[in-house]
N, C-alpha and C positions, 0 to 999 in steps of 0.2 A: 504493500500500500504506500503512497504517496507521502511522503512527510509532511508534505504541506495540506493535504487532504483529513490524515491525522490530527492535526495540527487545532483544524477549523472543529474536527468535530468534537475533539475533547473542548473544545470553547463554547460550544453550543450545547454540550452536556453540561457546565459548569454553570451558564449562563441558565438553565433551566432549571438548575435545582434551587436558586433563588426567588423562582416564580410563585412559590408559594409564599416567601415571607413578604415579596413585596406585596404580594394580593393582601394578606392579612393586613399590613400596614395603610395601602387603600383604603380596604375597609373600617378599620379601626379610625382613621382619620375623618372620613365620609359617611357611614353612618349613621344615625339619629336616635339616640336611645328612645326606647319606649317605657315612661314612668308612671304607676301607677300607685293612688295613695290609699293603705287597708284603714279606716277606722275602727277602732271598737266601738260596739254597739251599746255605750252606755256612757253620756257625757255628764260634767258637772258644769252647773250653771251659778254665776256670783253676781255678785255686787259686793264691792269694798271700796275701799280710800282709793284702789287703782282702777276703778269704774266698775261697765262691764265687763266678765270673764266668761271665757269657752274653755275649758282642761276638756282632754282625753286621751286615753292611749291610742295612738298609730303607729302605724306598719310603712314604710314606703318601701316599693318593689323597682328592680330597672332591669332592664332585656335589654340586649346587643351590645351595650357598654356601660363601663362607669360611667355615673353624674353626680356632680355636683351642685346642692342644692344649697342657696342662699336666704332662704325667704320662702315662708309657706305663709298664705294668707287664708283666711275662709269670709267668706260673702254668706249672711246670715235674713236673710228675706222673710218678713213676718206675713201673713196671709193677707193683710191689707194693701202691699205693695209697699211697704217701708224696707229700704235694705241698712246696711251694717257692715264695717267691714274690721274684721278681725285680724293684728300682727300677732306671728309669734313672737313670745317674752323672756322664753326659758323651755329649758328640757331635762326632765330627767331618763336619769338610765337604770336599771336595775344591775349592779353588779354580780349579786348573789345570793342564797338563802341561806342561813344559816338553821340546822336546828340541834336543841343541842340533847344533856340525856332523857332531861324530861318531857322530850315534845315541843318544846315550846321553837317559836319561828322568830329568827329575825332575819330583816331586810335588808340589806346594804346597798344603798342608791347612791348614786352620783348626780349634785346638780351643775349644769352648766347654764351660761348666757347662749341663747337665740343667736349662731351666727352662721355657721355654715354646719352639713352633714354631706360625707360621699357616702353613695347609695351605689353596692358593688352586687355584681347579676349574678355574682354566685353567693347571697346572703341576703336576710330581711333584715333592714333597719328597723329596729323598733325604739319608740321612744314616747313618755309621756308627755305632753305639747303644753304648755300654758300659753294660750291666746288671750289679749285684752283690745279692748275696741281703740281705732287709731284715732277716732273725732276727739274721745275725751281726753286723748292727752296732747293734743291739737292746742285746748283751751286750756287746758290744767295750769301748767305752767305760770299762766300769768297770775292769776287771782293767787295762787298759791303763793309764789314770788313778793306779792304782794302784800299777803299776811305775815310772812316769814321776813320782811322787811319789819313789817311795824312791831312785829313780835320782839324782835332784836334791839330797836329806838326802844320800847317799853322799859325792856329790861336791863339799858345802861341806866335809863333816866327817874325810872319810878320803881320801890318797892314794893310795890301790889302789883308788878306789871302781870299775874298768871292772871287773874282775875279779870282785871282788865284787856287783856289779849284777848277770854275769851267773852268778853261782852262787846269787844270791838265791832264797828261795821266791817271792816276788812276779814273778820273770822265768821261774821254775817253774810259775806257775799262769798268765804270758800264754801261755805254746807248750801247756799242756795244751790252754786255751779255745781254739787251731787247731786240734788237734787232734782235738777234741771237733765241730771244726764241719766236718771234713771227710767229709761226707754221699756222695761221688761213686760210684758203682757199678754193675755192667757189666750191662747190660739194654737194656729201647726206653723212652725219655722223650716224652710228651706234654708238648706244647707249644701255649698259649693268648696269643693278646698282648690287654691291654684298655687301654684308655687313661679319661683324664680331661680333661673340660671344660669351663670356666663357660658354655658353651653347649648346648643343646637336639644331642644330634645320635642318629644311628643309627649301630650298627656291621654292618657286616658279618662276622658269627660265622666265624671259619678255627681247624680243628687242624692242626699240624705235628706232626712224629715226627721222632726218631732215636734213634743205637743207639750204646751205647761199650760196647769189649770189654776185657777182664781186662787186657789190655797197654795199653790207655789209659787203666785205672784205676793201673794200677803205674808208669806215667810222669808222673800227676798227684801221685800220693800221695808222688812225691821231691820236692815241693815242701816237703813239711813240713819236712826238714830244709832246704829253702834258705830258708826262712821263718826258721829259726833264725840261719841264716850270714847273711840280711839285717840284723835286728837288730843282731846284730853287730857289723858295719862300722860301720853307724851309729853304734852305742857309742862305735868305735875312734873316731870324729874327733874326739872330745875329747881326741885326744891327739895331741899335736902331731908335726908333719911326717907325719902321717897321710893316704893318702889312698886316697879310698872309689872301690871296681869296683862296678858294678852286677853283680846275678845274673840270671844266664839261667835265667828262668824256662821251665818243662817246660808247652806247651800241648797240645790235642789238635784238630786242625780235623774237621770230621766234616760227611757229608750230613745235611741236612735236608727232607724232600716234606713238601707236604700229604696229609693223613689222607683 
C-alpha cells in the first residue's frame, strides 16, 4: 500500500474518532434544558412584620442539561382577578435525620439566602422555599425608615422615648402600611411558579389551586395585632433587664392540586 495513501487514512480514522466528543460538545452547548418545578401538595400561608408569605417544599427537575437557577417567582391570582406576585426569601435544606436510642427524631436543616440553585439531570433539587410578596416591600422600607429615624431622635433626646415611639404618628403610619397590605381573602387562589436564568432553558407550564375559608382569613388577620405586640418587644429591649418572647404567629397550612 501506498505510504501516502496510508498516511490519509490513518488521519481520517483519527479525525473520526473525535466525532463523537465534538457532537456531545455541540450539543451540550446548543441544547435547551427542559425544567420542570415539583410542588408539595400542602403550602403555608402568613402574614407577619415581613407581609404576605407563600412557604412550601419543592422539587425542581432538569432534562438534557444542567441549569442554573437565579430566581423563582410565583404569581398568586385570587378568583376575583387580583394577582400577586411572590420572590423567593430563603431556602432551606434538610441535611439529615437523626434518631437516637429512644426513638426520638431530630432534624438537621441548613438555612441559606435566596440566591442561586444548579439543578443537575441526574438529581432532584429539593428544597423548602420561603416566598414573601414583592409590592410590600416595595413600600416597607420607607415608613419603616421613617419610624426607625424618629425612634433613634426619641431616644438620644427624651427618657420616655419607648412610650412615646410607640404613641408616635410615624409608628401610627408603620401598622396602618400592615394593615393596608393585608390582601388575604377567602376564595380559590391560582397559583403559577416561573423562574429565572442566565441560561437558555424551557419550562414546563403547571397551575396549582387552592382554597382559604372565612376562618383562615380571621386567624391570619390576628396577626395584625401581633404585628403590633412584635414591634413592641422589640422596643422594650432598650430597656434594661428587658427580655424579649417571641410571638406565635397564626398560620394556615392548606391543600394544594394541580389545575
Amino acid at each position: 500500500m501506498d505510504t501516502t495513501n496510508l498516511t490519509e487514512i490513518l488521519a481520517y480514522i483519527g479525525a473520526a474518532a473525535w466525532v463523537p466528543q465534538i457532537a456531545y460538545l455541540f450539543y451540550k452547548a446548543f441544547v435547551t434544558p427542559k425544567v420542570i418545578i415539583l410542588p408539595d401538595e400542602e403550602v403555608s400561608i402568613g402574614f407577619t412584620r415581613f407581609g404576605p408569605i407563600f412557604n412550601l417544599n419543592l422539587a425542581v427537575s432538569a432534562s438534557r442539561r444542567d441549569i442554573i437557577i437565579n430566581k423563582i417567582n410565583v404569581k398568586i391570582s385570587h378568583e376575583d382577578g387580583s394577582e400577586y406576585i411572590f420572590e423567593w426569601k430563603g431556602l432551606t435544606e434538610t441535611i439529615s435525620e437523626i434518631t437516637n436510642l429512644e426513638g426520638d427524631k431530630a432534624i438537621v436543616e441548613k438555612d441559606q439566602p435566596a440566591m442561586a440553585l444548579k439543578v443537575a439531570t441526574l438529581s432532584l433539587t429539593e428544597k423548602f422555599v420561603r416566598f414573601q410578596e414583592a409590592k410590600f416591600h416595595q413600600g416597607f422600607h420607607e415608613v419603616y425608615n421613617n419610624f426607625e429615624a424618629h425612634f433613634l431622635y426619641l431616644k438620644k433626646s427624651d427618657p420616655d422615648f419607648i412610650e412615646k415611639s410607640l404613641k408616635s404618628k410615624e409608628f401610627e403610619d408603620l401598622m396602618d402600611y400592615h394593615k393596608s397590605r393585608f390582601w388575604w381573602r377567602k376564595g380559590n387562589y391560582k397559583v403559577e411558579f416561573t423562574l429565572e436564568s442566565p441560561n437558555r432553558y424551557k419550562q414546563v407550564n403547571q397551575t396549582f389551586e387552592f382554597n382559604l375559608k372565612q376562618y383562615d382569613i380571621d386567624r391570619l388577620y390576628e396577626n395584625v395585632e401581633k404585628i403590633k405586640q412584635d414591634y413592641s418587644k422589640v422596643i422594650y429591649t432598650n430597656k434594661e433587664g428587658y427580655e424579649i418572647q417571641s410571638v406565635a404567629w397564626n398560620w394556615r397550612n392548606t391543600k394544594m392540586h394541580q389545575k
